[in-house]
C-alpha positions, 0 to 999 in steps of 0.5 A: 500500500502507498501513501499518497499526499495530494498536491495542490490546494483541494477544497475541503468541502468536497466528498468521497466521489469529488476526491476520486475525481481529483485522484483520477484527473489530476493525480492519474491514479485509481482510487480502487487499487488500494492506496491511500490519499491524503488531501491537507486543507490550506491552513493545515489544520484539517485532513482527509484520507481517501481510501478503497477496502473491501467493499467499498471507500472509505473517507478519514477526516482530521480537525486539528484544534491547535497546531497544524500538519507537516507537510512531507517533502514534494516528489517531482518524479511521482508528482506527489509526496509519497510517504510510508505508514510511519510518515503518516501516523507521524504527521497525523499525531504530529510527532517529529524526528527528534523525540523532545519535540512535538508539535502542538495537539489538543489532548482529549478528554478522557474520564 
């Protein structure tokens, strides 16, 4: 399974079939074969994830309260910011390559 971040700036009201159409016609990719898409909103404080399993799609959606995403570094070659697994819990959780230093995330509350 690859991971793919989006380029460009993707308005984040649009839904699941809207999404497939920016993979299939910008990006040139097929939805259904597995990947995972990631669109970042333009201030960076929300996230959506596009992905085809097993009887159907399926869309994530993140909203940062505080702080925002990282974006990975841009692929000229794939047009895109491949990233792994790792690279996406990281950014989504905001945790960065030196372990003393986390990006801002509103904690839950749990009883």
């Amino acid at each position: 399974m690859r991971y793919f971040l989006c380029p460009g700036k993707t308005d984040m009201r649009k839904g699941m079939n809207s999404l497939c159409g920016v993979v299939q016609n910008q990006m040139g990719y097929d939805v259904r074969m597995g990947d995972v898409f990631i669109f970042i909103s333009r201030n960076r404080t929300t996230i959506k994830l596009l992905h085809a399993e097993d009887g159907g799609l399926v869309l994530y959606i993140k909203r940062l309260e505080e702080g925002t995403f990282r974006i990975p570094s841009y692929d000229p070659g794939s047009q895109s910011y491949p990233m792994e697994w790792r690279d996406l819990v990281m950014m989504v959780e905001g945790i960065r390559e030196d372990p003393d230093s986390r990006l801002k995330r509103l904690k839950a509350l749990r009883k």
